[in-house]
N, C-alpha and C positions, 0 to 999 in steps of 0.2 A: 296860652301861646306866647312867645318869645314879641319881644319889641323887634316890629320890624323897621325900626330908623337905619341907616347907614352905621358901622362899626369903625372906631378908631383902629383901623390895621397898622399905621405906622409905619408903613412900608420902607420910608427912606431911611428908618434904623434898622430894621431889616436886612435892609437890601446893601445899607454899611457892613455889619456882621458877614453877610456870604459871601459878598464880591472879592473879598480876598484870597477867599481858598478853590473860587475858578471866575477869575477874571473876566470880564464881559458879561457875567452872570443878570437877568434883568430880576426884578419882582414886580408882579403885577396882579391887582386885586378890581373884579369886577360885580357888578352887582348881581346881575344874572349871564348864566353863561348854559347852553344845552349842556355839552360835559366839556369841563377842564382835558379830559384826556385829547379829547377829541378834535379841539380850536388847537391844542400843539402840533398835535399828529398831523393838520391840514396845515400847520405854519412850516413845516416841514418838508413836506411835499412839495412847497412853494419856494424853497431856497433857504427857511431861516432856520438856522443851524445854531444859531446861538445857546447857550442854556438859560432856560429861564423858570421863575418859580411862580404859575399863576392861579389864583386863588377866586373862589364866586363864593359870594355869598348866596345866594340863589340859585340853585342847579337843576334844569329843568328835561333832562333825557341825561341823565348818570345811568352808567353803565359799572354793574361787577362781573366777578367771571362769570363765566360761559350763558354772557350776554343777559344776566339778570338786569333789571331796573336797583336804581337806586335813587333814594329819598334824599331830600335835602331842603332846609329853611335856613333863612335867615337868624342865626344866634343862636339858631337850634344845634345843630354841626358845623360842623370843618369839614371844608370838602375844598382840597387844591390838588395841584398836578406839579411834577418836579420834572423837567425835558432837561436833557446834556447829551451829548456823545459820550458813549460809554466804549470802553477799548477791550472789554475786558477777554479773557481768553476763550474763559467757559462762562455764561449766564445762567449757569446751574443754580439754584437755590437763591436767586435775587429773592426773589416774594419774602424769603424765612429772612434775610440779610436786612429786609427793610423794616421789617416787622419788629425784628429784633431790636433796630436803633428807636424805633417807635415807644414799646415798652418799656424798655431802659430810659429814655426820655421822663417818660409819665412816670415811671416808679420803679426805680433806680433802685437796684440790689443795693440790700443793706447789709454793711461791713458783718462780718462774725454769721450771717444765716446761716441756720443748718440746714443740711441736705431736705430733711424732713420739711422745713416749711416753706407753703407756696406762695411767690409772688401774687400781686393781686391785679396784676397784669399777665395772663397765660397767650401762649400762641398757638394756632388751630391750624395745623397743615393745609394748606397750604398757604394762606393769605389773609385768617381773619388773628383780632385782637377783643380777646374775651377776658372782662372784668370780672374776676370769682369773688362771688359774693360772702358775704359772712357763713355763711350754710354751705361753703363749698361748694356751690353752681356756678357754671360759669355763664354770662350772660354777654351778648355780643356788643362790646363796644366800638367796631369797624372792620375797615376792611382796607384790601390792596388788589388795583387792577397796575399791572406792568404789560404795556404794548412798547411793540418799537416800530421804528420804522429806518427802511434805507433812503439817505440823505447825503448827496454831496460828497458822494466817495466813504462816507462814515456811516455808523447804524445809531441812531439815537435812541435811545431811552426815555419810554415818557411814564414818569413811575404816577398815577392815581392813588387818593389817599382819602378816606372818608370818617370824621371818626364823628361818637354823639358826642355831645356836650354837657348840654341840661337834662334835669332827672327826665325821666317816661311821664309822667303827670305832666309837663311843659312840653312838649317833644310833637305832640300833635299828633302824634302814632296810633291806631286803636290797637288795643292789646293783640288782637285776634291778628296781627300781621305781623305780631312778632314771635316768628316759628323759634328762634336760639334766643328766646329773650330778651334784653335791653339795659346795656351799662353803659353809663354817661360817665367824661373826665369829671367832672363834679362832685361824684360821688369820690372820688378821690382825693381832689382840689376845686373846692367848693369856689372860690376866688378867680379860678382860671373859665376864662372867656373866650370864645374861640380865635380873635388878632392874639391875646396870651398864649392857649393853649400852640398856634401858629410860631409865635416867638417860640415858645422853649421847645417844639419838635424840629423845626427846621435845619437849622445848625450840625445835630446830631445827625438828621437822616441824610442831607447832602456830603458831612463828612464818609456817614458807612457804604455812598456809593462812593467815591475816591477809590476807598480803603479795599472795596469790592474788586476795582478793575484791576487794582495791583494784585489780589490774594486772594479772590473767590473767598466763596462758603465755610471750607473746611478749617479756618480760624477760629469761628464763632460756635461751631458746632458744639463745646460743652457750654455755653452762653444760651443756646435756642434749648438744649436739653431742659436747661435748669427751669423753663418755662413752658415744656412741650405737654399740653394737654389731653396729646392724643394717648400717648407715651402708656403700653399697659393696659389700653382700653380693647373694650370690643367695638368693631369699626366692620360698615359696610363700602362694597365700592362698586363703582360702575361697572369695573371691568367683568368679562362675561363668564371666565376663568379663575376669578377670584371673588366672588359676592358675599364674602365675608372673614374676618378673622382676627388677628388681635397686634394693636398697630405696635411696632419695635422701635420705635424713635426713628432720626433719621443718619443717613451715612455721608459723606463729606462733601458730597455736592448736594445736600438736598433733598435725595429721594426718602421715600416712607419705605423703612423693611414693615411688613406685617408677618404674622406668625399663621399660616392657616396648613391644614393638612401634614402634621411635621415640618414644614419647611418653610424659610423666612422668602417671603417675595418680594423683590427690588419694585414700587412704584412709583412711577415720574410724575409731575402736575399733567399736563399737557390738558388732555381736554377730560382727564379721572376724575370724579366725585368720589371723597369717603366722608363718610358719615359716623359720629361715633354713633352706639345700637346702645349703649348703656342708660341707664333711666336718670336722666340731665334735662334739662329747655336746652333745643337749639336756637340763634334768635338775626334776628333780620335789623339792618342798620337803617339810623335815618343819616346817613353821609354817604359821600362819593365822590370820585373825580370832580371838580367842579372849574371862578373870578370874580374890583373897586378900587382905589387910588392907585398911581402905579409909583414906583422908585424911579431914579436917575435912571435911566436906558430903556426905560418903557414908558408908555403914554397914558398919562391918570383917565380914569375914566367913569 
């Protein structure tokens, strides 16, 4: 099991780095928090409108989509929450837009790669980030819950962010719960800690929401491809009209085309499950929405 002392987050350089590219921005990092998404989404409804980025080390009722549970320890994961007003026109394909700054974060295309070869950071329609392994499997290294809420004349955005850290042998997980397997940033960058791994995701992901409310989706869209795992598989879904077929990448806001019966099907996230059906591990994260010291404009804690 991971050390559970208190983590150097470093919050006030942190919290130097982001406040300039949206001003009044806070960071804040707490020890235990039920879910990060969820103490924003109530600061919210309360008046505070500000943006802020807050982080648990301990996260004790993490939520992912359609209202899964989500794990989380101390040094085990990353689990923080990103809140801003967001303007944007269309929130089509946030989930892929964030996921995308995420990957790129952790394992940044290399100059010259060819088409052929796969990053070792893939993204899973609609909101997860799957480390493929040396054998070509991809195994789940987090995830992404996006709620919002209406706030003070504006709609806020409270982006949730879970990723592992340390190998599955440290993780505290029993194998048997993890249905899509289990990829830690570690296995990547052995050195990075989750205040590090913290440090070098943040910057990028609050930049690619900016970038989002100017330009939506359809920017990034040969960037998500280059990483898109579904892309060519055989995929199941929830819908009751389409319960199977073979996913076609996605279109400029985000949706999934699938290929079933002759014809390509427009699918949106909303409340759709697709599954790939191909013989892979699917695998279940120990991160999630999650908060310890805080920056200039927040209260250490």
């Amino acid at each position: 099991m991971p050390d559970t002392d208190r983590q150097n987050w470093d919050a006030e350089t942190l919290w130097q780095r982001l406040e300039p590219l949206h001003p009044g921005l806070t960071v804040e990092v707490l020890a235990e928090a039920g879910s990060t998404n969820t103490v924003l989404l109530e600061r919210a409804r309360l008046g505070d409108t500000a943006a802020s980025l807050l982080v648990a080390e301990r996260q004790t009722q993490g939520r992912g989509r359609q209202g899964r549970p989500w794990q989380s320890a101390p040094g085990a994961s990353l689990t923080f929450s990103l809140a801003l007003p967001l303007a944007a026109a269309d929130w089509s394909g946030l989930s892929l837009a964030v996921g995308l700054a995420l990957a790129e974060a952790l394992d940044p295309p290399v100059p010259g790669q060819t088409a052929g070869q796969v990053p070792r950071i893939g993204l899973k329609w609609p909101n997860d980030l799957m480390l493929v392994q040396p054998d070509g499997l991809p195994h789940k290294l987090g995830g992404i819950l996006i709620e919002s809420v209406a706030a003070a004349g504006q709609r806020m955005a409270v982006v949730g962010v879970g990723l592992n850290i340390v190998p599955q042998a440290r993780s505290g997980l029993p194998v048997q719960a993890l249905s899509q397997g289990y990829g830690g940033v570690q296995a990547l960058h052995p050195a990075l800690d989750a205040p590090a791994t913290l440090a070098r995701v943040a910057e990028p992901l609050l930049r690619a929401l900016l970038a989002f409310q100017q330009a939506g989706f359809a920017p990034l869209r040969e960037r998500y491809a280059a990483r898109d795992l579904l892309a060519g598989q055989p995929v199941s879904t929830s819908l009751a009209d389409l319960p199977e077929g073979v996913a076609d990448g996605v279109d400029s806001d985000g949706a999934l085309w699938v290929r079933a019966q002759g014809r390509r099907h427009r699918v949106s996230s909303g409340e759709v499950s697709v599954r790939a059906t191909a013989a892979a591990p699917a695998a279940a994260t120990a991160g999630g929405p999650a908060g310890g010291p805080t920056a200039r404009g927040a209260t250490a804690c």
